[in-house]
FIDO-43611 format. One record per residue (C-alpha): residue number from 1; residue in one letter; x negated, y, z negated. Coordinates in steps of 0.05 Angstrom, whole numbers. Each point is the difference from the previous one (the first is absolute). Layout:
N
<seq->NUM type->a x->X y->Y z->Z>;
...
END
This chain:
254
<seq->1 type->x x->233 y->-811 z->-232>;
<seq->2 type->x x->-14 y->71 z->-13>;
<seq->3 type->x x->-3 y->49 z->55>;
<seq->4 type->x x->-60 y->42 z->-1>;
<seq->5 type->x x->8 y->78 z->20>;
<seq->6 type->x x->-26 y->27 z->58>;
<seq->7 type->x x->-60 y->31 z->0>;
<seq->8 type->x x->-18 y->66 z->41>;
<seq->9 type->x x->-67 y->22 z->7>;
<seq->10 type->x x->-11 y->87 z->10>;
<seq->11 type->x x->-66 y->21 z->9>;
<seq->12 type->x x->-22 y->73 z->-29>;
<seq->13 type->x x->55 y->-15 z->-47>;
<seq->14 type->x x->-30 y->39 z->-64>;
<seq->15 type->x x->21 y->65 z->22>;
<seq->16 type->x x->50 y->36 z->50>;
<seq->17 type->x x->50 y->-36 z->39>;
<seq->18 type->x x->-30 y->-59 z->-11>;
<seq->19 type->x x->10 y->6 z->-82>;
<seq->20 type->x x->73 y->10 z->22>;
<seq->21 type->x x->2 y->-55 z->48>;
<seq->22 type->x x->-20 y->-45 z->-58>;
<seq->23 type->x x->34 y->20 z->-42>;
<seq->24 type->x x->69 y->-2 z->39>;
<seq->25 type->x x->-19 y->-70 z->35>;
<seq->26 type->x x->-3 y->-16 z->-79>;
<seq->27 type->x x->73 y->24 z->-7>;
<seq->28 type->x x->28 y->-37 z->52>;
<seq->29 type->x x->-31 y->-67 z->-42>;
<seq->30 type->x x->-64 y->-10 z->41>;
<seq->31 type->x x->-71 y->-18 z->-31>;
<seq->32 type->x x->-47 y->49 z->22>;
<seq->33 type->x x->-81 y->-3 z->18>;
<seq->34 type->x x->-26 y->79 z->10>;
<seq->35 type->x x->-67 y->21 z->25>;
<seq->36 type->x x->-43 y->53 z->-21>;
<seq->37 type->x x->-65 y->40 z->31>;
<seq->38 type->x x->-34 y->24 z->-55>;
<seq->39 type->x x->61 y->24 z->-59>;
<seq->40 type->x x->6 y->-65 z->-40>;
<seq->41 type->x x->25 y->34 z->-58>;
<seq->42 type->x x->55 y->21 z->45>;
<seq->43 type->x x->12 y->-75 z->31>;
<seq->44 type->x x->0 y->-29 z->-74>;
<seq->45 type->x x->50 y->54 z->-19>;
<seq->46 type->x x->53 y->-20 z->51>;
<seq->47 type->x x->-12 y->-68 z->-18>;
<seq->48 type->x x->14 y->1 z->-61>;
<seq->49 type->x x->58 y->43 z->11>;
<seq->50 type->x x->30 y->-57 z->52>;
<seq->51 type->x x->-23 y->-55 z->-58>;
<seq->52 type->x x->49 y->42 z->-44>;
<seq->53 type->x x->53 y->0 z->39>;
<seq->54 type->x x->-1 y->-78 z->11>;
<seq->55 type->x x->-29 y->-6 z->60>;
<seq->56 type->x x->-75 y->-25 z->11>;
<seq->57 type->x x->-52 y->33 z->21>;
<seq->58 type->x x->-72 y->4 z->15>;
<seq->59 type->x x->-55 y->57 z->35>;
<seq->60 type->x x->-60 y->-25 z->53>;
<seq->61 type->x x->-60 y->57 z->15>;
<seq->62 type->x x->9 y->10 z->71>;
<seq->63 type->x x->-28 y->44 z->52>;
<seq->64 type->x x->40 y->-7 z->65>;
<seq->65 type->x x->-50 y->31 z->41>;
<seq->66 type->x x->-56 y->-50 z->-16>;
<seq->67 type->x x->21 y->-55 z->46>;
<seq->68 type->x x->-48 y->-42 z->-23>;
<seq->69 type->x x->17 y->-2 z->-68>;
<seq->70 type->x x->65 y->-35 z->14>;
<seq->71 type->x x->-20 y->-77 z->5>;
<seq->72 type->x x->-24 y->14 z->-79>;
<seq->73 type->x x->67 y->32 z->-4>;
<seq->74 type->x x->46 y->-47 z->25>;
<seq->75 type->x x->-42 y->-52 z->-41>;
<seq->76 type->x x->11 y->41 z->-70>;
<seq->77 type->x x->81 y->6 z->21>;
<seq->78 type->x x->-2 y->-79 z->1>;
<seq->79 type->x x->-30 y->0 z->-68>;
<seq->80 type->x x->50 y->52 z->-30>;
<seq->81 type->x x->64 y->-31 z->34>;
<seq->82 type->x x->-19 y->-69 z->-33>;
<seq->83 type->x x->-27 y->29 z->-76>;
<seq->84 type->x x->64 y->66 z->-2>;
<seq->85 type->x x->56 y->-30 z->49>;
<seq->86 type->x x->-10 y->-90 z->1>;
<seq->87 type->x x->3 y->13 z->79>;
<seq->88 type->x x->-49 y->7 z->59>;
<seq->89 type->x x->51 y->43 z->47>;
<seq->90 type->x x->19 y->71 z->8>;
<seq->91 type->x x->63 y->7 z->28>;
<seq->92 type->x x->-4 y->78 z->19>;
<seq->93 type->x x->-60 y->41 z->25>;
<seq->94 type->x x->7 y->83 z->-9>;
<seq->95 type->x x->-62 y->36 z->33>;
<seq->96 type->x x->5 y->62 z->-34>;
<seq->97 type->x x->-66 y->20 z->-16>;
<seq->98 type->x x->-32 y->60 z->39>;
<seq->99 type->x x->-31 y->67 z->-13>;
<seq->100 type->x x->13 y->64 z->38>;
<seq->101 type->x x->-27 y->30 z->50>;
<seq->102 type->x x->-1 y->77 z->17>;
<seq->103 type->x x->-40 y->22 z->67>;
<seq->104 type->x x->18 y->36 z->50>;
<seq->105 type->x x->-24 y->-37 z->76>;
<seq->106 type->x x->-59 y->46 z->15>;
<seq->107 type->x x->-37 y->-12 z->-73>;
<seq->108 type->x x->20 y->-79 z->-4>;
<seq->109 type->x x->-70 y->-41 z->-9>;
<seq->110 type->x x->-11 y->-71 z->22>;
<seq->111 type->x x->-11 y->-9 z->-72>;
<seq->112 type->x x->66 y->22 z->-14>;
<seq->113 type->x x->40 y->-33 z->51>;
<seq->114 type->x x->-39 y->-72 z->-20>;
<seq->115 type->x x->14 y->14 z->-75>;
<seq->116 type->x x->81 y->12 z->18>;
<seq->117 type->x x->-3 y->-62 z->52>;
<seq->118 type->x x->-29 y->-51 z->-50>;
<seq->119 type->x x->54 y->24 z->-54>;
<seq->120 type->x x->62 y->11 z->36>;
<seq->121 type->x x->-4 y->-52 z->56>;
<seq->122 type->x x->-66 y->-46 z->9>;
<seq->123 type->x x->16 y->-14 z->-71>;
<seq->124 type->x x->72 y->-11 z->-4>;
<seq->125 type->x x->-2 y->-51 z->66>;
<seq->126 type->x x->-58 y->-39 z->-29>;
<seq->127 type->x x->30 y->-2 z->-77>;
<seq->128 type->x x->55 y->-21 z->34>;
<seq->129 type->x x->-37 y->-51 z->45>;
<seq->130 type->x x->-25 y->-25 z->-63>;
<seq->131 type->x x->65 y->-17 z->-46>;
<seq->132 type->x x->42 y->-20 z->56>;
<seq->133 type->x x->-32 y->-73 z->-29>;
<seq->134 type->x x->33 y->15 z->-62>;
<seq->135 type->x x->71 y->29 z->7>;
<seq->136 type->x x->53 y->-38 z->-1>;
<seq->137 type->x x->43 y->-10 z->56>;
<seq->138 type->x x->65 y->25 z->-7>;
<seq->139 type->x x->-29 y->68 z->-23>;
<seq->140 type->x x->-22 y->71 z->21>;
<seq->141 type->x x->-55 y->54 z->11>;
<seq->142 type->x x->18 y->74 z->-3>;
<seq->143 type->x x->-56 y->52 z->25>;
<seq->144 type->x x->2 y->73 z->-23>;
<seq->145 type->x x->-9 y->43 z->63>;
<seq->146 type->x x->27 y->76 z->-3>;
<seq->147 type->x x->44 y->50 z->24>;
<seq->148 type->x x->-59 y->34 z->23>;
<seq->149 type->x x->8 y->-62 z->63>;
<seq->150 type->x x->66 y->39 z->18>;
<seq->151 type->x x->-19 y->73 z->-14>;
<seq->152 type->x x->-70 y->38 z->28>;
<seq->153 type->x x->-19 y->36 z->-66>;
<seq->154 type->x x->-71 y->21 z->21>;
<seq->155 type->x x->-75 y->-20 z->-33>;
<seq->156 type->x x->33 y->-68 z->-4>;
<seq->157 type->x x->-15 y->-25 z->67>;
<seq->158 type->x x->-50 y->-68 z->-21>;
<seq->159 type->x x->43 y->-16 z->-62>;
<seq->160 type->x x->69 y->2 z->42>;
<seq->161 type->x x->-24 y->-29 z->52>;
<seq->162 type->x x->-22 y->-62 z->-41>;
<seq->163 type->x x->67 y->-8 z->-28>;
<seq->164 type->x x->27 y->-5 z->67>;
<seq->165 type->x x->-39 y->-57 z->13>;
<seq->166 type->x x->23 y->-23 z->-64>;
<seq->167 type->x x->70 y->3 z->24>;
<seq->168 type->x x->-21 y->-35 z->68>;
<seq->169 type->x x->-38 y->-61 z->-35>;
<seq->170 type->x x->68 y->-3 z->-46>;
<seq->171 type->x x->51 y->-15 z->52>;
<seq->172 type->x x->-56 y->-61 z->29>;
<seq->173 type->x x->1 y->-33 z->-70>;
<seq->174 type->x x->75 y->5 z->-1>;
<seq->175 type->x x->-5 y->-37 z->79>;
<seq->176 type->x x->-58 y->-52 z->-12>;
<seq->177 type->x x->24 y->-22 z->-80>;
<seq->178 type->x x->71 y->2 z->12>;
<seq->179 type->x x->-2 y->-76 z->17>;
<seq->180 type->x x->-19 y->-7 z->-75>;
<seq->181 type->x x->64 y->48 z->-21>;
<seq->182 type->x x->-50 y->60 z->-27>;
<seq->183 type->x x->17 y->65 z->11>;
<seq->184 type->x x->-29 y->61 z->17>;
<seq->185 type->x x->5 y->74 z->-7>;
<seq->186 type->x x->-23 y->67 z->-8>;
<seq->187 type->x x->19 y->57 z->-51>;
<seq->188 type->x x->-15 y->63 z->23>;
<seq->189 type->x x->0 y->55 z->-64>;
<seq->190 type->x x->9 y->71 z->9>;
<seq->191 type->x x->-37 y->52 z->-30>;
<seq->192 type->x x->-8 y->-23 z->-75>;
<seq->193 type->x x->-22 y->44 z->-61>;
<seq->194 type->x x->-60 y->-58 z->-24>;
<seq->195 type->x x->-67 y->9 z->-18>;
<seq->196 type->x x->-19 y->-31 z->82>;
<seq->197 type->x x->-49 y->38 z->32>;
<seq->198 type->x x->-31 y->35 z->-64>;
<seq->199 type->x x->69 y->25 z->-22>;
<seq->200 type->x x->12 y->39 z->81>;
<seq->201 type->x x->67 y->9 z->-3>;
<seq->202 type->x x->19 y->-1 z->-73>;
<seq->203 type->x x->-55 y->57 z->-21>;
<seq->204 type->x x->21 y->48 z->64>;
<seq->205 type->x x->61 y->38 z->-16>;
<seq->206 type->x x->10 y->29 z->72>;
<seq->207 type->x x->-4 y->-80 z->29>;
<seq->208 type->x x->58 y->-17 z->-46>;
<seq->209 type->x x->43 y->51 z->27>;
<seq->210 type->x x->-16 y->-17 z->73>;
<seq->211 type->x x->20 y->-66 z->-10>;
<seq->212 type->x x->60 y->17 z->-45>;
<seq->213 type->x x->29 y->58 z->58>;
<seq->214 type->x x->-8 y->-67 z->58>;
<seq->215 type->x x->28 y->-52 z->-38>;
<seq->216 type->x x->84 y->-13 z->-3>;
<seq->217 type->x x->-4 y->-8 z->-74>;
<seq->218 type->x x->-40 y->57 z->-28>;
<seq->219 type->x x->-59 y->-26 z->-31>;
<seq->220 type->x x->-63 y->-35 z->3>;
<seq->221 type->x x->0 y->-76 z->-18>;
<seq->222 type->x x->-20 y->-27 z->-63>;
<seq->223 type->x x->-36 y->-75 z->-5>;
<seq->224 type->x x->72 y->-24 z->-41>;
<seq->225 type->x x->29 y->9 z->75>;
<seq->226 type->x x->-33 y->-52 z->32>;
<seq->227 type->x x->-23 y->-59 z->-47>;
<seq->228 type->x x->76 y->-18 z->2>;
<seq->229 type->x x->3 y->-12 z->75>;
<seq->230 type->x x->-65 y->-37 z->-4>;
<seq->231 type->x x->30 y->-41 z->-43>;
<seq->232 type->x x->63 y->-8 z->32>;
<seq->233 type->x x->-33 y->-33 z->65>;
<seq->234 type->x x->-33 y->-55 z->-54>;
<seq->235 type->x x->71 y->-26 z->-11>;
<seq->236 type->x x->51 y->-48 z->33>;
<seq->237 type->x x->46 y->77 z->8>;
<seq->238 type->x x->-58 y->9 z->62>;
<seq->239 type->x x->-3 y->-68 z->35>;
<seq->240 type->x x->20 y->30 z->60>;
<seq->241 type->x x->-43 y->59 z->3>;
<seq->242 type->x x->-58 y->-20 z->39>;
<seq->243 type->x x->-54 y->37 z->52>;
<seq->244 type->x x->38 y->70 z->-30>;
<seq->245 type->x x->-33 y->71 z->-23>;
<seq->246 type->x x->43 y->21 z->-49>;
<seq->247 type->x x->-17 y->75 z->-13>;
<seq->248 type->x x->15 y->27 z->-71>;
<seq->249 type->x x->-8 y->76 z->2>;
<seq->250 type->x x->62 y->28 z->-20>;
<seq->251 type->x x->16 y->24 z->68>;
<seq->252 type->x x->-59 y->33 z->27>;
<seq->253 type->x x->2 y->39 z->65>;
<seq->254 type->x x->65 y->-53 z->15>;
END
């Protein structure tokens, strides 16, 4: 009997860290399913570049912060996992998807802070409320938080804040699914040169050498330095990483 690859499913996966979380979970022999907001162009480009490399793969519209979209959702992922992958399981969840956020605490709106909250944290619990039906035991969800959880940069009060939540909510998945063997953790990324937050730290010259004089190696992080250790906790190397926040910023403020 043949056995079928695992399948990992990254949402905001067109662009970013989570085109190089995709593409590296593709490396390491894993089927992939990526989400996309509005750049399908984008999503069908990294598919076809995963399809190309042997692996298969597949894009879903999603919008993390409509909550009420994802019964429809999580109904479509059924119907792609049977048509592109002959299964009805995930076996790894990466909520990766988010947008930034740049206000300082006196100008923050309610509008604002409910925009970041159903993004980065109403809508990663209830996603992953959602699929818990649908992954396998045996496997693994990894949440994107961000060094920002660690280090006070300022204006990025609401969006850090979420993420800490984030990191809370992770190590309670870890507790209450351990007893089906599914793991849990957090990767925190540094400062990285992406197009996140309207381009904020790659188009701001004086930014990048802030971050490059506070950080042990030098430089600014690029999105090829994280997909990897995404990737790595999708594979039997991580079994016993579980409830973790595994920072990747090449030594910021250590």
């Amino acid at each position: 009997m043949e056995t079928k690859n695992k399948i990992a499913l990254v949402t905001g996966g067109s662009r970013g860290l989570g085109k190089d979380m995709a593409l590296s979970l593709a490396k390491k022999g894993l089927d992939v399913v990526i989400t996309y907001n509005n750049r399908q162009a984008d999503a069908e480009e990294v598919v076809a570049a995963i399809n190309k490399s042997g692996q298969k793969a597949a894009a879903l519209q999603l919008n993390v912060g409509d909550l009420k979209s994802f019964t429809t959702f999580a109904a479509q992922l059924q119907e792609i996992l049977k048509s592109t992958f002959e299964t009805d399981h995930i076996d790894y969840l990466i909520n990766n998807a988010g947008i930034g956020g740049y206000t300082p605490i006196v100008d923050v709106t309610e509008e604002t802070f409910d925009e970041l909250l159903n993004i980065h944290f109403k809508g990663v619990y209830f996603l992953t409320q959602k699929l818990l039906p649908v992954l396998n035991n045996g496997g693994g969800i990894v949440n994107i938080s961000s060094g920002l959880t660690r280090v006070s940069v300022p204006n990025s009060s609401v969006y850090a804040s979420l993420k800490g939540a984030v990191e809370v909510f992770t190590r309670y998945l870890a507790k209450e699914l351990g007893e089906k063997g599914i793991r849990a953790n957090t990767v925190a990324p540094g400062a990285v040169l992406t197009d996140f937050g309207g381009g904020h730290l790659r188009n701001n010259e004086n930014l990048q050498k802030m971050v490059s004089s506070m950080t042990a190696l030098g430089r600014p992080g690029v999105a090829e330095d994280i997909g990897g250790v995404v990737a790595f906790l999708c594979t039997e190397d991580a079994r016993w990483v579980n409830g973790q926040r595994i920072e990747v910023s090449g030594g910021m403020l250590v």
